[in-house]
ROPADO-451368 format. One record per residue: x, y, z of N, C-alpha, C in turn; residue in one letter. Coordinates in steps of 0.001 Angstrom, whole numbers, plus 500000, padded with zeros to 6 digits. Layout:
<robas>
roba n_c1 X, n_c2 Y, n_c3 Z, ca_c1 X, ca_c2 Y, ca_c3 Z, c_c1 X, c_c2 Y, c_c3 Z, resn A .
...
</robas>
This chain:
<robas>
roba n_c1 500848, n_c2 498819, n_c3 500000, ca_c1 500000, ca_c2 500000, ca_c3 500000, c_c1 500889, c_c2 501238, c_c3 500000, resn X .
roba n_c1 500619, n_c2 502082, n_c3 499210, ca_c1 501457, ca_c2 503355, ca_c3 499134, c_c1 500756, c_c2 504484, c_c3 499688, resn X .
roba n_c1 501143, n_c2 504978, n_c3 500056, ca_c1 500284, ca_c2 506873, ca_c3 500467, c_c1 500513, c_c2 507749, c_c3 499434, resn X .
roba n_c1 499602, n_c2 508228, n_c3 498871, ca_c1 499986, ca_c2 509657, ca_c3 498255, c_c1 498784, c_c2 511023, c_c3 498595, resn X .
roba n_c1 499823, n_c2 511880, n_c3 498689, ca_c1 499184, ca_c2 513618, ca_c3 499132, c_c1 499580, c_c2 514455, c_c3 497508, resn X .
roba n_c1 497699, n_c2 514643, n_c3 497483, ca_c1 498062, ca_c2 515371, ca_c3 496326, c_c1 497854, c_c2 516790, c_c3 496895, resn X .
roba n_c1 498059, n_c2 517760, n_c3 495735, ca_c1 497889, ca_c2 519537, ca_c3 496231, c_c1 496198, c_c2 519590, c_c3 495986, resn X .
roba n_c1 495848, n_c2 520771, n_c3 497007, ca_c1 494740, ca_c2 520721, ca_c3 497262, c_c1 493684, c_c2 520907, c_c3 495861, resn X .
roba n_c1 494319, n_c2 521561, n_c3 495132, ca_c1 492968, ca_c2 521496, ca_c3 493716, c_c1 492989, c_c2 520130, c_c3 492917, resn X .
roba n_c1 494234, n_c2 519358, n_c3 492835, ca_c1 493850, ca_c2 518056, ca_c3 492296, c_c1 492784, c_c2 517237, c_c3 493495, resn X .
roba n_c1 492616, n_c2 517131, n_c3 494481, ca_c1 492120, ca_c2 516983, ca_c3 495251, c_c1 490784, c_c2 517594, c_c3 495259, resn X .
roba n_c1 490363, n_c2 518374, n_c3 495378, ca_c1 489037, ca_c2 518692, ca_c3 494647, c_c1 488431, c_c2 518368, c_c3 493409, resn X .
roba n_c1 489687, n_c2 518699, n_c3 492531, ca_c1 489024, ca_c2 518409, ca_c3 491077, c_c1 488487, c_c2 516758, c_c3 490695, resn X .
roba n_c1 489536, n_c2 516165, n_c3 491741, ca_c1 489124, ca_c2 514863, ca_c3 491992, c_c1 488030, c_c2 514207, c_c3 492868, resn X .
roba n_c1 487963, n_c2 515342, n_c3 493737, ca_c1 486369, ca_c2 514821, ca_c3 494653, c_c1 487195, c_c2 514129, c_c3 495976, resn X .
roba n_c1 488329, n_c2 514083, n_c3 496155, ca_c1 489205, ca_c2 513443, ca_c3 497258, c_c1 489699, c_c2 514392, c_c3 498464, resn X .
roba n_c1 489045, n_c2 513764, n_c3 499555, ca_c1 489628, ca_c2 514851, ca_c3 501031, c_c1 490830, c_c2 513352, c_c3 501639, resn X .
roba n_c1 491639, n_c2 514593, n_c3 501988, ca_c1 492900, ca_c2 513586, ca_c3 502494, c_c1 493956, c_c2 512932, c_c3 501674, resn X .
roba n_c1 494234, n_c2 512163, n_c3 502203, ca_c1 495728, ca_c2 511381, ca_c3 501661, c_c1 494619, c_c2 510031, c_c3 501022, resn X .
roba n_c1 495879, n_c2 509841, n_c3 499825, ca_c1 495575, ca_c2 508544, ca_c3 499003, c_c1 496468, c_c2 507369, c_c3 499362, resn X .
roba n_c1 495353, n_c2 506085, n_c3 499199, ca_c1 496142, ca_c2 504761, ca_c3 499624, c_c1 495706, c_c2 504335, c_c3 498462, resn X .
roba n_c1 496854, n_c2 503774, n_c3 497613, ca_c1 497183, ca_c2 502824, ca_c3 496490, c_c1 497625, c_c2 501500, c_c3 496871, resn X .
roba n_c1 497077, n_c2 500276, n_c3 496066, ca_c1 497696, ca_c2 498985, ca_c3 495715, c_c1 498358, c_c2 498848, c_c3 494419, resn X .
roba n_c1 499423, n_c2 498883, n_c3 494360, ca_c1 499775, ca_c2 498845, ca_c3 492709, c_c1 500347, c_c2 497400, c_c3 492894, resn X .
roba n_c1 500754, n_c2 496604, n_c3 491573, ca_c1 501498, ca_c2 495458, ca_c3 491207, c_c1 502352, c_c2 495999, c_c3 490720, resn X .
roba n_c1 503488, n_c2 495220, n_c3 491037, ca_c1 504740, ca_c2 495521, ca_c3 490476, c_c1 505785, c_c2 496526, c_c3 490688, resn X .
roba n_c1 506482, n_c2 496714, n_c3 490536, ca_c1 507546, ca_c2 497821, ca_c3 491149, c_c1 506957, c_c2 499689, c_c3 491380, resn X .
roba n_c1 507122, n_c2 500094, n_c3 492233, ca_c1 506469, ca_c2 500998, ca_c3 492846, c_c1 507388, c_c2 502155, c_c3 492195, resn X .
roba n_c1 506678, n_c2 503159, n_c3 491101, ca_c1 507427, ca_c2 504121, ca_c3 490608, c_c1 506753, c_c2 505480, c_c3 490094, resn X .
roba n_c1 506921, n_c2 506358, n_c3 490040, ca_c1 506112, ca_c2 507273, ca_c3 489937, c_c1 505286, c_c2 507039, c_c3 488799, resn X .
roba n_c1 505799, n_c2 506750, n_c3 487322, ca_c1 504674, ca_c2 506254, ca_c3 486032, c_c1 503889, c_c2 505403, c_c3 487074, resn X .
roba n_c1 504182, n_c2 504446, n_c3 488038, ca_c1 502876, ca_c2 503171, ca_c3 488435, c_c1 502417, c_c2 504031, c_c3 488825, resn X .
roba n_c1 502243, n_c2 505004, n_c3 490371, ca_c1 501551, ca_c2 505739, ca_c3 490753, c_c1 500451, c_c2 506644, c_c3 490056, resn X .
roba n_c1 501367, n_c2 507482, n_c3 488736, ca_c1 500517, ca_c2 508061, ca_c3 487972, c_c1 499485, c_c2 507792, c_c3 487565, resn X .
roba n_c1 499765, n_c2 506445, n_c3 486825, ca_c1 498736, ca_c2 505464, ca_c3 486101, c_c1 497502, c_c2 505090, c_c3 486673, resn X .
roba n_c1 497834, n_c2 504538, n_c3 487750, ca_c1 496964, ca_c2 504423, ca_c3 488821, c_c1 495952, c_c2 505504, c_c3 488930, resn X .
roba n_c1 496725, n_c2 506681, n_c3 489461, ca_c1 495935, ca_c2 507917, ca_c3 490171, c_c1 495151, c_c2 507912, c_c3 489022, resn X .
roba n_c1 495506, n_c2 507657, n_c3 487647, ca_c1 494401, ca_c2 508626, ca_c3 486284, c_c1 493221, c_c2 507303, c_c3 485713, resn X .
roba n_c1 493987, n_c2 506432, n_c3 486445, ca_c1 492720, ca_c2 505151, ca_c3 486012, c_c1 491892, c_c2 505269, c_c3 487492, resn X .
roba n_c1 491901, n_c2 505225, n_c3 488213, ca_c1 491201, ca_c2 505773, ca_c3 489552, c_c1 489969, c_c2 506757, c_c3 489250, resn X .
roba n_c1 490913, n_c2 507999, n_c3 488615, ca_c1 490841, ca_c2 509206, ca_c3 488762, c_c1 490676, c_c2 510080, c_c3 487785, resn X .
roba n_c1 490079, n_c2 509323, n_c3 486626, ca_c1 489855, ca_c2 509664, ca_c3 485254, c_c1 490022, c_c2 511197, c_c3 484928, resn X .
roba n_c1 489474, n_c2 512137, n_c3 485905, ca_c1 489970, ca_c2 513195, ca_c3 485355, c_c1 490599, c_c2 514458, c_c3 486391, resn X .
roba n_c1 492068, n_c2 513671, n_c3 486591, ca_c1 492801, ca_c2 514080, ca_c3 486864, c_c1 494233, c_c2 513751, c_c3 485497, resn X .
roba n_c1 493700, n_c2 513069, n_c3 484726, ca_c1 494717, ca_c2 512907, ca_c3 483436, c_c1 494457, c_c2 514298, c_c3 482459, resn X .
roba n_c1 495932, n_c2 514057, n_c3 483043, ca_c1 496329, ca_c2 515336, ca_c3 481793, c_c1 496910, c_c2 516532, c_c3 483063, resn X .
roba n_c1 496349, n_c2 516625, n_c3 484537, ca_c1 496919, ca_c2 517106, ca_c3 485130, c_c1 498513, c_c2 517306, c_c3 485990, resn X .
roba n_c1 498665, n_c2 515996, n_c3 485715, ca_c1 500064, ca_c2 515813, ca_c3 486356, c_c1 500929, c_c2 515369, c_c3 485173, resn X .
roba n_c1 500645, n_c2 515246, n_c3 483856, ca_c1 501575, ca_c2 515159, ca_c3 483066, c_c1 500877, c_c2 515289, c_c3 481574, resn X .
roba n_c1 501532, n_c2 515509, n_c3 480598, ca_c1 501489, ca_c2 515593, ca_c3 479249, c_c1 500439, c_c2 514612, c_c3 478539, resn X .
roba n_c1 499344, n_c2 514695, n_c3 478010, ca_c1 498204, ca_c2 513812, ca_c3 477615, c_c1 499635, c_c2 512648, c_c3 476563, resn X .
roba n_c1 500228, n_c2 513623, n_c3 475907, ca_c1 501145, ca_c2 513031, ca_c3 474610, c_c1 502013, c_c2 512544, c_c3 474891, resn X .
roba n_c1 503362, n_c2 513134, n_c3 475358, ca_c1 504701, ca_c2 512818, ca_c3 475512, c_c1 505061, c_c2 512396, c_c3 477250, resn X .
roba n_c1 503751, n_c2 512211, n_c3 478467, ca_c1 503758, ca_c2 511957, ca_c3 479440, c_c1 504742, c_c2 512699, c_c3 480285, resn X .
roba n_c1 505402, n_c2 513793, n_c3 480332, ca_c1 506363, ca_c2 514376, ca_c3 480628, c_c1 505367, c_c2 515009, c_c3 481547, resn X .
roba n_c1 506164, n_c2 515122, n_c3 483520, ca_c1 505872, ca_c2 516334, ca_c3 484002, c_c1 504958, c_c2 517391, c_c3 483607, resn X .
roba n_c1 504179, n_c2 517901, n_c3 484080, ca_c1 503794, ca_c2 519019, ca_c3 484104, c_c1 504452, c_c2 520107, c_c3 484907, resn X .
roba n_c1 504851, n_c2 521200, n_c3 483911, ca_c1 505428, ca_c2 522280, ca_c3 484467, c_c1 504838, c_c2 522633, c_c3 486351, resn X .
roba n_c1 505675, n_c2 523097, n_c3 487439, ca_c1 505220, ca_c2 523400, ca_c3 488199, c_c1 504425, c_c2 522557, c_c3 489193, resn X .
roba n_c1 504886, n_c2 521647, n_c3 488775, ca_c1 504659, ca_c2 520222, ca_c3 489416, c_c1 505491, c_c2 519590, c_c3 490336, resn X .
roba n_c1 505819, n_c2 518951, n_c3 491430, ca_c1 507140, ca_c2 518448, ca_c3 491662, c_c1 506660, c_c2 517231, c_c3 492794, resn X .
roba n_c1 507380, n_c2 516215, n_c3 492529, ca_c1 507249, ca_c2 514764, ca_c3 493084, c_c1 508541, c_c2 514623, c_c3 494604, resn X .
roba n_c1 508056, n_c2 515257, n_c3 495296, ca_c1 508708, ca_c2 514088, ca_c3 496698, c_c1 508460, c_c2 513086, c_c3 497617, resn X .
roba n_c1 509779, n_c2 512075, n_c3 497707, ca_c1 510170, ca_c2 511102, ca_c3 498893, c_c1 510825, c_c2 510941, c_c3 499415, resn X .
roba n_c1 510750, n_c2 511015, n_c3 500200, ca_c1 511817, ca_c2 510842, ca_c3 501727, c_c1 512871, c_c2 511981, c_c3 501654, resn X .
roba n_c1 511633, n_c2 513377, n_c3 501242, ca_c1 512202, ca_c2 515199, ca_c3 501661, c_c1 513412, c_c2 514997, c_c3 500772, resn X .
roba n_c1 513309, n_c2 514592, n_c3 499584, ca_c1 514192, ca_c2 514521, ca_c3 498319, c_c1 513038, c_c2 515386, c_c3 497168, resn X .
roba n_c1 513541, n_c2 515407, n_c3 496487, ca_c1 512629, ca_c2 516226, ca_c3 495270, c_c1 513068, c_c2 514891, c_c3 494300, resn X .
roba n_c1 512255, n_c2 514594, n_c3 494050, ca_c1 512337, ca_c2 513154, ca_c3 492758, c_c1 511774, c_c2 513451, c_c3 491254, resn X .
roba n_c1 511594, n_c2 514825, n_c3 490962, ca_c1 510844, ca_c2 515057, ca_c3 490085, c_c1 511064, c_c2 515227, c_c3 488499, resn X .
roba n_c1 513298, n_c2 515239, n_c3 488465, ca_c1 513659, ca_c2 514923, ca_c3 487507, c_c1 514482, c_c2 513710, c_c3 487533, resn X .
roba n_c1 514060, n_c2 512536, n_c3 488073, ca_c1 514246, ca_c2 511447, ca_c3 488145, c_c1 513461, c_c2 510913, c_c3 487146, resn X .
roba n_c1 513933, n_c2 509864, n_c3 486482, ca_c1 513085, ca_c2 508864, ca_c3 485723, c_c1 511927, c_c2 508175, c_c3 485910, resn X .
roba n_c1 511119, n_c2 508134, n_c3 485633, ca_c1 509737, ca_c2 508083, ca_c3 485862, c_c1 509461, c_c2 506482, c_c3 486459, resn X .
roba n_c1 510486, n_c2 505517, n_c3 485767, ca_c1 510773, ca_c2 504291, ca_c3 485844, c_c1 511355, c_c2 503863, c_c3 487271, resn X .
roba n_c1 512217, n_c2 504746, n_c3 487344, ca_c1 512991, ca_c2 504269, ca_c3 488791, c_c1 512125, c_c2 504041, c_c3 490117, resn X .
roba n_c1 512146, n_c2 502778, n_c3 490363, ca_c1 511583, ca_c2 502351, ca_c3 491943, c_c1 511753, c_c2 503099, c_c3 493070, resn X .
roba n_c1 510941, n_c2 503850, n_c3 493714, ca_c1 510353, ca_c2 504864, ca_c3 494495, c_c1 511297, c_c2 504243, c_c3 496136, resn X .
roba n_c1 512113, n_c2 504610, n_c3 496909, ca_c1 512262, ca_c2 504082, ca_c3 498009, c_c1 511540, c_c2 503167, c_c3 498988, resn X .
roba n_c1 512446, n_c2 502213, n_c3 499149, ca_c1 511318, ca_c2 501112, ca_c3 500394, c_c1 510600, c_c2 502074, c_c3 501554, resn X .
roba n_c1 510702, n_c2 503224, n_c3 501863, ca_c1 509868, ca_c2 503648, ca_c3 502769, c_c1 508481, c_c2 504168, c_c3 502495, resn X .
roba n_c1 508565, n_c2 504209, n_c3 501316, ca_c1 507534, ca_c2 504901, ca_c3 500226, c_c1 506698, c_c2 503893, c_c3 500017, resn X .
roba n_c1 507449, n_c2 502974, n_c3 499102, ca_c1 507172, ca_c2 501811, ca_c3 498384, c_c1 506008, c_c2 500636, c_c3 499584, resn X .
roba n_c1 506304, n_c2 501001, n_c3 501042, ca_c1 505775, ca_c2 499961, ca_c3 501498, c_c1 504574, c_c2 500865, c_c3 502800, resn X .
roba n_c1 504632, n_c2 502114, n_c3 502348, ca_c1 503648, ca_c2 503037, ca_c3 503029, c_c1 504109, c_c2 503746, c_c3 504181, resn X .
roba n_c1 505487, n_c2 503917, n_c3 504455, ca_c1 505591, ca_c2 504511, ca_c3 505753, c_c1 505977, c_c2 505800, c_c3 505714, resn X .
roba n_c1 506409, n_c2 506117, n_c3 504859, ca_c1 506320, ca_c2 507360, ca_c3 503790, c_c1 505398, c_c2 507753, c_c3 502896, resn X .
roba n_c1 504659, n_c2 509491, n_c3 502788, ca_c1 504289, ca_c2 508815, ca_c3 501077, c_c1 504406, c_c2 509577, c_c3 500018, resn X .
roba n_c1 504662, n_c2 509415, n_c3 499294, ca_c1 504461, ca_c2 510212, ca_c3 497996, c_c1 504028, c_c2 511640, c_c3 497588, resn X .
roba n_c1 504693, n_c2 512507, n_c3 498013, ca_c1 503926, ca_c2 514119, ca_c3 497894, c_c1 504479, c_c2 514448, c_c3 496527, resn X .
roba n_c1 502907, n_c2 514454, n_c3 496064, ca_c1 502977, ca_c2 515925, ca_c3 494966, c_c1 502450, c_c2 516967, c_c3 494912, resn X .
roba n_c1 503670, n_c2 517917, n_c3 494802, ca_c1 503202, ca_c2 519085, ca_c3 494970, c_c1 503035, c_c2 519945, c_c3 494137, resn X .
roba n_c1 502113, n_c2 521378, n_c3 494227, ca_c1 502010, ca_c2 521922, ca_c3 493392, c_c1 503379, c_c2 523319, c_c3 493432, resn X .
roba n_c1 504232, n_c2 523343, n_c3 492287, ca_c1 505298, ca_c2 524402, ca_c3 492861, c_c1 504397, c_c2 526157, c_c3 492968, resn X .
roba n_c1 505375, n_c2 526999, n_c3 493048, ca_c1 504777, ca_c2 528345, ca_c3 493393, c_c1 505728, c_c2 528831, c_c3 492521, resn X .
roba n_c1 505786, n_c2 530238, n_c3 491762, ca_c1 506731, ca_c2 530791, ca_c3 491033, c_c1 506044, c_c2 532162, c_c3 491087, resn X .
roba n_c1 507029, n_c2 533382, n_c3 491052, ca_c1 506697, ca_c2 534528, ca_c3 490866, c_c1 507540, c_c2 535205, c_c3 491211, resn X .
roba n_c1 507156, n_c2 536746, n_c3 491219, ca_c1 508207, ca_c2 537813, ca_c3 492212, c_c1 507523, c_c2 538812, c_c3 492651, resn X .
</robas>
């Protein structure tokens, strides 16, 4: 079981109060997570990444274990603290301006 905290408007737009608990198969990585969240969560696709080329969405950013993982490979297996729920998965929404 994984945890994930999304930012508060995917969370609305999704109809979801609180933190998310996932079962995924197979190696625990941010694409699994994604996948998940948008088959779940039908329309939250397209929000956290590219309908086309699946890339990030600008202003977006993926942490675990108070690392920023967000230009990491999408493929790479998410840490055992993550991976097995004792940690979880924050995505956040970034802030930019001046």
């Amino acid at each position: 079981m994984i945890r994930v905290e999304l930012p508060a408007h995917l969370r609305n737009l999704a109809g979801i109060q609180g933190e998310l608990q996932l079962d995924l198969a197979g190696p625990v990585t941010i694409r699994a997570v994604l996948d998940e969240l948008e088959r779940r969560y039908p329309m939250l696709a397209g929000t956290m990444r590219d309908h086309v080329t699946r890339k990030r969405r600008d202003f977006l950013r993926f942490f675990a274990c108070e690392e920023d993982w967000s230009h990491e490979p999408h493929d790479k297996p998410l840490p055992e603290t993550v991976a097995t729920g004792r940690e979880p998965l924050i995505i956040l929404g970034a802030i930019a301006g001046g």
